[in-house]
C-alpha positions as CSV (number, residue, x, y, z in Angstrom):
1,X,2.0,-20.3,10.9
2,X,-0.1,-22.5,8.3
3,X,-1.1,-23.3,5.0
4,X,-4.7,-22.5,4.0
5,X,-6.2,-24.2,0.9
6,X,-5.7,-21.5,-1.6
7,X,-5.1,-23.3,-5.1
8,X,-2.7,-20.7,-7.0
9,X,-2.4,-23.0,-10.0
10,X,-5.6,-22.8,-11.2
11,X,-6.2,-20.4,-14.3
12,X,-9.7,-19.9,-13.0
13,X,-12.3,-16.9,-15.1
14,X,-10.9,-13.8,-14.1
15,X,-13.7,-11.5,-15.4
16,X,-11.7,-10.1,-18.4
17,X,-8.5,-10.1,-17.0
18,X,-5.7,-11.7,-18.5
19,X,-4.4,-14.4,-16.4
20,X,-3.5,-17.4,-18.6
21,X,0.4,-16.0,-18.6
22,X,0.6,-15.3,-14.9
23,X,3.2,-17.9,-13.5
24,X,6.6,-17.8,-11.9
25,X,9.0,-19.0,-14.8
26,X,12.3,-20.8,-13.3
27,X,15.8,-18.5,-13.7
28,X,18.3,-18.1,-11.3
29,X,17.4,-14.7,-10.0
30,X,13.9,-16.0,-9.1
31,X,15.2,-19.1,-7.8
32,X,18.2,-17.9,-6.1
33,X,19.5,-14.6,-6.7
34,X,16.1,-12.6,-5.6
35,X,16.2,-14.8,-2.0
36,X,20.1,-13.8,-1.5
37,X,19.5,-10.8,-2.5
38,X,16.4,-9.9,0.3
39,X,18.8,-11.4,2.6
40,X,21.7,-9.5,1.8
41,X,20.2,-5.9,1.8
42,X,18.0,-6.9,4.8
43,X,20.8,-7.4,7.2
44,X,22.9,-4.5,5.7
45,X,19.9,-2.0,5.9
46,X,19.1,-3.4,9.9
47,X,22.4,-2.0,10.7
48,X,22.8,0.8,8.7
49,X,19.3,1.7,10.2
50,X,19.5,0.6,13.6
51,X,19.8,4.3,14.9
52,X,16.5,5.5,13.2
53,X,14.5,1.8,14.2
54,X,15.7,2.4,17.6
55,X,14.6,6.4,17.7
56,X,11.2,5.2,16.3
57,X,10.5,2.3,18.9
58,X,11.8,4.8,21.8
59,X,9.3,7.6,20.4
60,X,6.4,4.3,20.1
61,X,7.4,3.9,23.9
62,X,6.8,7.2,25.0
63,X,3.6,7.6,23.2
64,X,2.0,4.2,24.0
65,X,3.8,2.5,26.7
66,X,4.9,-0.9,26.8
67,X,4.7,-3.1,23.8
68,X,6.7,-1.2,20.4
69,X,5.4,-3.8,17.9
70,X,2.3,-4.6,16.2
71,X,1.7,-8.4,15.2
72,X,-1.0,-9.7,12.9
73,X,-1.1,-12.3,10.8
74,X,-0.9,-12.2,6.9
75,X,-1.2,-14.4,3.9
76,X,2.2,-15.0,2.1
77,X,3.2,-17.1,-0.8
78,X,1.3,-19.6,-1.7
79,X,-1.1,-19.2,0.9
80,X,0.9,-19.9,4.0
81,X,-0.2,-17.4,6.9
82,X,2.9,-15.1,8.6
83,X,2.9,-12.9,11.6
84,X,3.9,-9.8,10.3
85,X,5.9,-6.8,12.7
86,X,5.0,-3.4,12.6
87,X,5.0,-0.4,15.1
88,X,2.1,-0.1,16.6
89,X,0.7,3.2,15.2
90,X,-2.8,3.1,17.2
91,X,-4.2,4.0,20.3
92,X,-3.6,0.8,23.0
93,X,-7.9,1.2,23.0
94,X,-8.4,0.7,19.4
95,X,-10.3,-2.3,20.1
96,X,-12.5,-0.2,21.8
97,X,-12.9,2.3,18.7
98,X,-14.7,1.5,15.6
99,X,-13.5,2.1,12.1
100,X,-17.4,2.0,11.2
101,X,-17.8,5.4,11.4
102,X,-14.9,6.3,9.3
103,X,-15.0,8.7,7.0
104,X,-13.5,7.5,4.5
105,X,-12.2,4.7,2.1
106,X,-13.2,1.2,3.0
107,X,-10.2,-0.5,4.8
108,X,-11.5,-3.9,2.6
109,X,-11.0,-1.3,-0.6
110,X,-8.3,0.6,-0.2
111,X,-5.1,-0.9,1.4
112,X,-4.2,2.1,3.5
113,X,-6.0,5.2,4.8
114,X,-4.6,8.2,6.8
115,X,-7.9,9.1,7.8
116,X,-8.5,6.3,10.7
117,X,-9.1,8.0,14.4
118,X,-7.4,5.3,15.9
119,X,-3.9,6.4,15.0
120,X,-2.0,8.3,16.9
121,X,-0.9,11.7,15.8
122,X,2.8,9.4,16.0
123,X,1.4,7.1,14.0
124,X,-0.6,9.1,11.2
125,X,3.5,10.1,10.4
126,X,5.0,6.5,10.8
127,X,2.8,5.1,8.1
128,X,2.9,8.3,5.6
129,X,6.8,7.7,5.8
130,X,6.2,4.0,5.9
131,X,8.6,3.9,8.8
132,X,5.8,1.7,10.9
133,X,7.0,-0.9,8.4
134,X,11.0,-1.0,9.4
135,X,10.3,-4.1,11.4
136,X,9.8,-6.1,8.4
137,X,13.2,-6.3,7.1
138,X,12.6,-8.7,10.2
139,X,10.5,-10.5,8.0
140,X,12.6,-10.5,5.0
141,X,15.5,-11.8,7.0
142,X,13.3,-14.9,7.9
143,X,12.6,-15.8,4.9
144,X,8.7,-14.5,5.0
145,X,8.9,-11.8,2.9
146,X,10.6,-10.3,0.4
147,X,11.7,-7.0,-0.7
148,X,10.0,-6.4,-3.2
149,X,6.5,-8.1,-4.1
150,X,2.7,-7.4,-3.5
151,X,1.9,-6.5,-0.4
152,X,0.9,-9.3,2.2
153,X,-3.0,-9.0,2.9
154,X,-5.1,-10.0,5.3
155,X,-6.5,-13.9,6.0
156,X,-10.0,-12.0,6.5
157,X,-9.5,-9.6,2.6
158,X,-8.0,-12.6,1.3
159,X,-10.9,-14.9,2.0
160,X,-13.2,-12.9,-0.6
161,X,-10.5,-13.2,-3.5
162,X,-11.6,-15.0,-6.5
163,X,-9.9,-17.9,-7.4
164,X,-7.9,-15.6,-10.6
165,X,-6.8,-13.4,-7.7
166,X,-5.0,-15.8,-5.6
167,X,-2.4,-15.9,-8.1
168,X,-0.6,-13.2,-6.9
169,X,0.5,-15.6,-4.1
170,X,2.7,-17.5,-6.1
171,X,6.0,-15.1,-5.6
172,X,6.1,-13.9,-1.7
173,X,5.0,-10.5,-0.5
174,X,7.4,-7.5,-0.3
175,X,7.8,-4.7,1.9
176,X,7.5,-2.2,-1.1
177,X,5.9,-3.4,-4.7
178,X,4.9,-2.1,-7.7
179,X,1.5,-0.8,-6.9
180,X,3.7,1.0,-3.9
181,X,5.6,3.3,-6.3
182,X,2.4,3.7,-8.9
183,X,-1.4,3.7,-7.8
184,X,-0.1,4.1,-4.4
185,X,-3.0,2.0,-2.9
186,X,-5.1,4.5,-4.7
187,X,-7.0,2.3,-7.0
188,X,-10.0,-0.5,-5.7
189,X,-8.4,-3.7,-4.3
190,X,-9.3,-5.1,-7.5
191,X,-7.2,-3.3,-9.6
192,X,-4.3,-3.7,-7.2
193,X,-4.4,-7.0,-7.3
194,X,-4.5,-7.0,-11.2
195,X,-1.3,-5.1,-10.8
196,X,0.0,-7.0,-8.4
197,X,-0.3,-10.3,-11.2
198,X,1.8,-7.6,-13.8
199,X,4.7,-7.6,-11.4
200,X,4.4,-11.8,-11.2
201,X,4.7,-11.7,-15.0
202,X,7.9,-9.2,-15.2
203,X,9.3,-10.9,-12.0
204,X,13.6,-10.4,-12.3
205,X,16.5,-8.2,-11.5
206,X,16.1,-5.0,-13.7
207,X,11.9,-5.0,-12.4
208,X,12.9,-5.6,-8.9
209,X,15.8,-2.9,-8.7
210,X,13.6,0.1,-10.7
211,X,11.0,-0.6,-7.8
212,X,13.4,-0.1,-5.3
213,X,14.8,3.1,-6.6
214,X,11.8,4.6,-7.4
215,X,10.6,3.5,-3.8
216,X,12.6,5.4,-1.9
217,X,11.6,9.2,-2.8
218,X,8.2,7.8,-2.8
219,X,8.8,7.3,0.8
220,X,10.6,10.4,1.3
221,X,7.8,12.6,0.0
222,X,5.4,10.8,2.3
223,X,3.2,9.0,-0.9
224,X,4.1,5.7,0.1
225,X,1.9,3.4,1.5
C-alpha cells in the first residue's frame, strides 16, 4: 500500500460544478462514531453471514478451482492505494480475453457492466446481488474502507480525474454509497463522481443510515452495483 500525489485540498475549476463547499467538517460521528460504527457492523455482519460467505466461496471453488478471491488494488482516502477482496467472478483466462470487443458500456464510463464475456455464468449473479463484494467487510474491518462512501476506483480511472474530482477522496470509500442506491452506476463517471462530492458534503449519521436501508432491497432486487 502507498500514497500517490493526489492533492485533495485544492478547490481546483471544476467545469461548472460546485466544489468550493466540498470538505469533511470535524464532528464526532465523522471523527469517531462513523469509524466505530464500520467496525462494529463489520464484525457483527461477518458472523451473522459467515454461512452465505462460505456457500459463495464453496460455489467460487467448484466453478473456478483454486483461488476464491479476487485482489486488485484501489485508490482510498486521500489517495492511499488498497488491495481490495472480491470473489473472483471471471473466467481463470480472462487475461486471455479482451473486453475490447464488448458490447457495451465503456468499463472507464460506467462503473459496472453485466454484459462482460469474461464472467462466469456464477459470477454474472454474484455481482447483480453484489454478493462478489462480501469480502470487503474484510476491508472495513481493517480500517480501508468504510461502509458507506463512494466507491473505491481504480489507480488506472483515477489517473484521468481532474484535480476538482479528487475530492471525493477526502472521506474513505464504502462498500455501498449513495450513487449505489440512486443512479446505480447508471450515469457517466463524471456525474458519479459529482454525486459522490454530494455525499462528502451531507457526510453524518442520518445520511449514512438512509443509505444503508435503502441499500439493502436494492441488493435484493438485483439493481445494485
Amino acid at each position: 500500500m502507498s500514497t500517490v500525489g493526489y492533492d485533495v485540498s485544492v478547490q481546483a475549476d471544476a467545469g461548472g460544478v460546485a466544489v468550493d463547499d466540498v470538505r469533511v467538517r470535524p464532528g464526532v460521528y465523522r471523527s469517531f462514531g462513523k469509524a466505530a460504527l464500520d467496525r462494529t457492523v463489520a464484525f457483527v455482519a461477518l458472523l451473522v453471514l459467515s454461512p452465505l460467505v462460505l456457500l459463495v466461496a464453496l460455489l467460487v471453488r467448484i466453478n473456478l478451482g483454486k483461488g476464491v478471491l479476487y485482489r486488485q488494488v484501489r485508490v482510498g482516502q486521500n489517495g492511499r492505494h488498497f488491495t481490495v477482496v472480491k470473489f473472483r467472478t471471471m473466467h481463470a483466462d480472462r487475461r486471455q480475453r479482451s473486453a475490447d470487443d464488448l458490447d457495451g458500456p465503456d468499463r472507464r464510463v460506467t462503473h459496472k457492466t453485466t454484459e462482460d464475456p469474461r464472467h462466469t455464468p456464477l459470477g454474472r449473479v454474484l455481482r447483480r446481488f453484489s454478493l462478489d463484494e462480501l469480502p470487503q467487510l474484510w476491508n472495513v474491518l481493517r480500517g480501508d474502507m468504510s461502509l458507506v462512501g463512494p466507491r473505491p476506483e481504480l489507480p488506472v480511472v483515477v489517473d484521468r480525474y481532474h484535480q476538482w474530482q479528487h475530492l471525493r477522496h477526502l472521506v474513505k470509500p464504502g462498500i455501498t454509497g449513495l450513487w449505489q442506491v440512486s443512479e446505480r452506476g447508471d450515469l457517466a463517471m463524471h456525474e458519479c463522481v459529482e454525486t459522490d462530492l454530494d455525499y462528502v458534503r451531507r457526510l453524518g449519521f442520518f445520511t449514512d443510515m438512509a443509505i444503508l436501508i435503502r441499500t439493502i432491497p436494492a441488493a435484493v432486487r438485483g439493481t445494485g452495483s
